[in-house]
Steps between C-alpha positions, in 0.01 A plus 500: 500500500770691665624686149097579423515690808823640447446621174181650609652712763766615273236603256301663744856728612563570132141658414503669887867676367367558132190641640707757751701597196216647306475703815781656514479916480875645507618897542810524338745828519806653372692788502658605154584854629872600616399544868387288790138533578274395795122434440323580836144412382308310198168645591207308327742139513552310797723587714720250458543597177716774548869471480700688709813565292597512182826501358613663133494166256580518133232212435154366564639167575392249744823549679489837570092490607330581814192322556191382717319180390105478584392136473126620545267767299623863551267783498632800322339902574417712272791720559840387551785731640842444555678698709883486557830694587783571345810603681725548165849262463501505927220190526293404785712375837327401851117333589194680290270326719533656802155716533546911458825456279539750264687375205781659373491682114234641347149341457304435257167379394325413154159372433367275232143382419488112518288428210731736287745261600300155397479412848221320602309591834583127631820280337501157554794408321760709298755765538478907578872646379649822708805661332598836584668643236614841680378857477189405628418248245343153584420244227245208580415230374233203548605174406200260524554098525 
């Protein structure tokens, strides 16, 4: 009697962690330009979606990734902008959170239409792919699951 409940509880945690898996919503981002860059703001993403810092990686590798994992459905607006700095080969030194801060380097903004991007309104599962490529140039990409 004691392994039929056992093996019924460890059932239970494997469908409860196969279940949150399908779940799972993740912003990736990377930098492919020469220059450290700082993303202030992901409007139309959660918040917690945004970055911070990026440094210059040769690769979209898992290794060289910064990302936020959503184990719930994410809702998505209709316009997503990304907004960042770029303070050339110097980087980004000190705490960005403080309120007021202005950031050193010059900003920048771009726009982009989420259903040009095959975003839907509300993930539930898959992965939304950030990489600056420099001059101004963002590719993304949605990965579903």
């Amino acid at each position: 009697m004691k392994n039929i409940i056992l093996s019924f509880a460890l059932i239970l945690v494997g469908a409860s962690c196969s279940k949150s898996a399908l779940l799972d919503v993740e912003f990736e981002w990377f930098n492919l330009s020469t220059n450290e860059i700082y993303v202030s703001d992901a409007i139309g993403l959660p918040v917690e979606a945004s970055p911070g810092i990026l440094i210059p990686v040769k690769t979209e590798d898992q290794l060289n990734t910064k990302s936020s994992i959503f184990s719930e459905a994410v809702r998505v607006k209709d316009q997503i902008a990304i907004k960042w700095n770029d303070n050339g080969t110097n980087g980004f030194h000190g705490d960005f959170e403080l309120p007021g801060k202005i950031l050193p380097g010059m900003a920048h903004q771009i726009e982009f239409k989420r259903d040009e991007l095959g975003i839907p309104s509300k993930l539930t599962n898959g992965k939304v792919r950030f990489t600056y490529l420099g001059n101004d140039k963002w590719r993304i990409k949605f990965f579903p699951q």
